[in-house]
N, C-alpha and C positions, 0 to 999 in steps of 0.2 A: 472397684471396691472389694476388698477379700468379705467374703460371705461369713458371718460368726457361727461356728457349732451349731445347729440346731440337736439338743442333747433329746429332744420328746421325739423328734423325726427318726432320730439314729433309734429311738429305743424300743419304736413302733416297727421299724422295718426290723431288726431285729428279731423282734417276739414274730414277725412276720416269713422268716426267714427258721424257723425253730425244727421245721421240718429236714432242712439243709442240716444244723446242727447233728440232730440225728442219725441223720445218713451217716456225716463226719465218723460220728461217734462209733457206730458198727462197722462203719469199713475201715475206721482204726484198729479196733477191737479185734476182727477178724485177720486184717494184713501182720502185727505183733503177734498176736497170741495164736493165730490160726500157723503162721510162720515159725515159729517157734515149736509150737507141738508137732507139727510135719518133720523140721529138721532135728527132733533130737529124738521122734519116736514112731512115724512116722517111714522114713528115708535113712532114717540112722543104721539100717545096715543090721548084725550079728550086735549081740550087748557085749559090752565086755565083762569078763572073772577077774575077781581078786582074792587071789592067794596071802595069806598074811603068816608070817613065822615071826616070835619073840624072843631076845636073845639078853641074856643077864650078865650084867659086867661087873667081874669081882678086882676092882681099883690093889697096888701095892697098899700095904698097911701105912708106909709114910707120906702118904696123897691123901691131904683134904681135901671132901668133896666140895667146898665153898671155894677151892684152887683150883678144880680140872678145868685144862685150857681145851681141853676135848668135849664139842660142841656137837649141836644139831649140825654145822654144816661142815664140821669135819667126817661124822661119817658118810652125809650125800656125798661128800666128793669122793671117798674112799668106795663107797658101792658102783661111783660111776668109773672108777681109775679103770687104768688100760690093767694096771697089776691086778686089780681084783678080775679083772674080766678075763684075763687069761687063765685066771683059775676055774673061772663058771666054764667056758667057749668047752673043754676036752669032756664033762661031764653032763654035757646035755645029749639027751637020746634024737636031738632035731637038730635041720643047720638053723643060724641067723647068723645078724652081723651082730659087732658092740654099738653100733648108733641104733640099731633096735631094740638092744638089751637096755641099754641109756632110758627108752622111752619106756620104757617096760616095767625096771622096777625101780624101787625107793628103797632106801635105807637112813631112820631120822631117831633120834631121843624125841618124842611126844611131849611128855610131862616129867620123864624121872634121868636124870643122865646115868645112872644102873641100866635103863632098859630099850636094846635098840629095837625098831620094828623094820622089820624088813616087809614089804609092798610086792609085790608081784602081780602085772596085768597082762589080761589076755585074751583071746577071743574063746580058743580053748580051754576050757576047766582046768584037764588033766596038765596041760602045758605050763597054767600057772602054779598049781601045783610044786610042780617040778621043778620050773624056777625058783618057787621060794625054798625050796630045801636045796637046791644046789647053791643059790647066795648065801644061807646057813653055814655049812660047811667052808664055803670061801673068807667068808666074814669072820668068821671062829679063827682061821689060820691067822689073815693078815691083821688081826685086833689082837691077838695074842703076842705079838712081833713088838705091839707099841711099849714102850721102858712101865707106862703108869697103870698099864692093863695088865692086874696078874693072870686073868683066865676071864672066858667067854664061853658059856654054858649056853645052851639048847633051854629056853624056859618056855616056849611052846612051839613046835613042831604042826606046823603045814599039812593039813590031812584033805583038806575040803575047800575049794574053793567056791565063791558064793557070786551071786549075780551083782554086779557094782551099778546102784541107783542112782542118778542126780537126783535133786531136788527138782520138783515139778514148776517149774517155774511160768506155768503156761496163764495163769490166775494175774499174775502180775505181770506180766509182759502185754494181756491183755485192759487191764487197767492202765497200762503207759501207753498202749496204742490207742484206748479211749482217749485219754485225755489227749495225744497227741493229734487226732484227729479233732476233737473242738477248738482245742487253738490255732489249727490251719482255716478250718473253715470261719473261724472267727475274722480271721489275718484279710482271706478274700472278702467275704464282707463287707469289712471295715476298709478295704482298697477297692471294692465295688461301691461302697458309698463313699468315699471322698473323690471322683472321677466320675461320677453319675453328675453330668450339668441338664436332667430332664426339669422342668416345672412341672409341679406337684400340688403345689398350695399357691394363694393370691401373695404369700405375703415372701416366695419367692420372686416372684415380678415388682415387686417393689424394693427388697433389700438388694437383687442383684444389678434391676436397670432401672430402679427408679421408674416406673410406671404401675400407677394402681389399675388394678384388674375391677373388671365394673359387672362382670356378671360369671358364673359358672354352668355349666351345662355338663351332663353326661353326654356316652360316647352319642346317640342319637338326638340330641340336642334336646333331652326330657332334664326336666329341673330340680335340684339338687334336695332341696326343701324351701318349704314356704317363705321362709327366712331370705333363705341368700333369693328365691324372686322376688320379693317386695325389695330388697336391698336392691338388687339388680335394675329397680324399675326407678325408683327413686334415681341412684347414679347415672343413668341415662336420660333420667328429664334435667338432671343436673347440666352433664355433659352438652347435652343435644341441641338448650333452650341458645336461641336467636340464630343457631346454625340451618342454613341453607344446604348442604350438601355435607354430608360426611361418608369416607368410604372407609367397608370391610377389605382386610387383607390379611389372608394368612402367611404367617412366617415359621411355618411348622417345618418344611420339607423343601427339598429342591424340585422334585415332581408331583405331580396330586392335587395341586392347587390352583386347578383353573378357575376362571369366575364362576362356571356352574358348580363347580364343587362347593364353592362358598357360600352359594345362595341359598341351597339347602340351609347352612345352620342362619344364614341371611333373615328367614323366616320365621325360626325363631327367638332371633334378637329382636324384630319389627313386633311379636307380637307383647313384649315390655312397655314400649313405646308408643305415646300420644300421636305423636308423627314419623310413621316408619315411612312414608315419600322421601325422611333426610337422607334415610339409611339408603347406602348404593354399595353394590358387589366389585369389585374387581380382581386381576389374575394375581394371587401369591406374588410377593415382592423377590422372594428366592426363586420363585420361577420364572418372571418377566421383568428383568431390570427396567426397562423402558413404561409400566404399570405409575410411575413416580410424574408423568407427564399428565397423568390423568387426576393424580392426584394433588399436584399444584393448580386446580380448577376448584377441590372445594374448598372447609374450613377444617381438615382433618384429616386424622385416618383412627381409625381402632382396629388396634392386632389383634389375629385372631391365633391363638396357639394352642396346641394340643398340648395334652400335659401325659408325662410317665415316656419322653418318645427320644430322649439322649440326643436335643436339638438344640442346644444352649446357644453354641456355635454357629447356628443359623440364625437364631433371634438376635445376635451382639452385629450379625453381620447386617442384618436389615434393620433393625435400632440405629446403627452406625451411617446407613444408604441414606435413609430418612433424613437423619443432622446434617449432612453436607446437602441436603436437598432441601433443606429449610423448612421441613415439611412437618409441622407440627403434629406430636403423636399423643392423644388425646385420653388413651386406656387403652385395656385389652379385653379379651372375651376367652377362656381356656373352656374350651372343649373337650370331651372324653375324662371326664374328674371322674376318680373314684370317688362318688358319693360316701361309703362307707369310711374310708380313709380319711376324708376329709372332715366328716363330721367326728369321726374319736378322735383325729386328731384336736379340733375343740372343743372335746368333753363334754360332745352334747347326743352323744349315741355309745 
């Protein structure tokens, strides 16, 4: 039978789990934003300069300017041309190559096709500088050469170059790694709980194998509230009345489940009960397959299952032993409840 959503269970382990969210959230926080501020100021090295010159373009009088086919990316290509760089390469006081000079500077109309900006980048000040006034001069020849360009005038001159800032982007990268860090821990979660087959609640053992649970006990077999023992006592005179023999058996584990391990909680199952002489201990059904011989002697068995302990697959496999052994299973008893858990899970704490 597929198990239906429990949406109050998911929303309690959750709010349970908030601490985890958390974590998420700062070691998002920290891995984006921490990551980011390292590599661009941090490890980023020498800052880079930029040099800026502005250069004014006086059009032939027969050229409308709503006609110039001379764009933004006609003079990028023209400040990166091999022609314009054989002009810069003889008037620089430093070697480079032109695939560095490429990286280096820019040449764009902005906002007015009248005014080009010539860019210049560097680690050195002085150097960018110097780039942007040797582009100047280059730009000035080969823009003067075009039919539509009557002249290219120097309209501000490169004196100073200034330290180039990015935008600090350390605030929001941090804010993406928050958020990216809760929707992973959300992700595991939410795939830790759809793969969790522990028993938790009574009304797990009833919606997954069809068996009502007849009593709860914390981990040391102390009782849960007054409620669930009166409930608990009731269902066992229920269960118990004209039986001569019924035996305990846990199905929790493959190891740990001898009959003396059982008897311990054995004692305080007997102490619900009008007649705990029905009640009889024997070895876990996952630890002693051959335990099933003893048990087609009385009129039962009642499982005894730990809860919170990722044994689903243990209980389907001794639930299963049982039916081809004929051997009617009469309730269970879950052991180790979180009391606390279980009561806000029924909105009574």
């Amino acid at each position: 039978m597929k198990e239906p959503l429990n949406v109050k269970l998911l929303f309690m382990t959750i709010i349970r789990k908030l601490p985890l969210f958390l974590i998420g959230v700062v070691i998002g926080a920290a891995v984006f934003g921490g990551g980011y501020y390292l590599k661009n100021y941090v490890f980023a090295g020498a800052p880079d300069y930029e040099a800026k010159s502005e250069l004014y373009l006086t059009y032939s009088e027969e050229v409308k300017l709503e006609n110039i086919y001379i764009n933004d990316y006609t003079w990028q290509t023209l400040a990166a041309s091999d022609a314009c760089l054989d002009e810069v390469l003889p008037l620089l006081s430093f070697e480079t190559t032109k695939e560095n000079l490429r990286s280096q500077v820019t040449a764009s109309l902005e906002s007015d096709v009248r005014l080009v900006i010539v860019k210049a980048i560097d680690k050195d000040p002085k150097r960018a500088v110097e780039l942007a006034n040797v582009y100047e001069t280059a730009i000035q020849k080969l823009g003067e050469r075009m039919d539509d360009v009557e002249e290219v005038q120097v309209f501000t001159s490169a004196t100073q170059a200034t330290e180039k800032r990015f935008d600090n982007r350390t605030l929001r990268m941090s804010i993406t790694g928050a958020v990216v860090g809760l929707i992973c821990v959300l992700v595991i979660v939410l795939f830790a709980y759809s793969v969790d087959d522990s028993v938790y609640l009574p009304e797990h053992m009833s919606v997954r194998y069809g068996i009502q649970t007849l009593a709860c006990f914390e981990k040391r077999g102390e009782k849960v509230s007054d409620w669930e023992e009166s409930a608990a006592k009731e269902n066992l005179k229920s269960i118990l009345e004209g039986k001569t023999s019924v035996y305990l058996s846990d199905v929790s584990g493959i190891s740990g489940c001898k009959k003396e391990d059982v008897e311990d909680l054995l004692k305080s199952v007997r102490n619900l009960t009008d007649t705990p002489d029905v009640l009889k201990a024997v070895d876990g059904i996952n630890e002693n397959a051959g335990v099933v011989e003893s048990l087609k002697d009385g009129d039962g068995v009642i499982l005894l299952v730990q809860t919170g302990k990722k044994n689903g697959k243990l209980i389907e496999r001794a639930i299963d032993y049982l039916k081809t052994q004929s051997i009617p299973v009469l309730g269970c008893v879950l052991y180790g409840t979180n009391a606390k858990r279980l009561l806000r899970y029924l909105s009574t704490k």
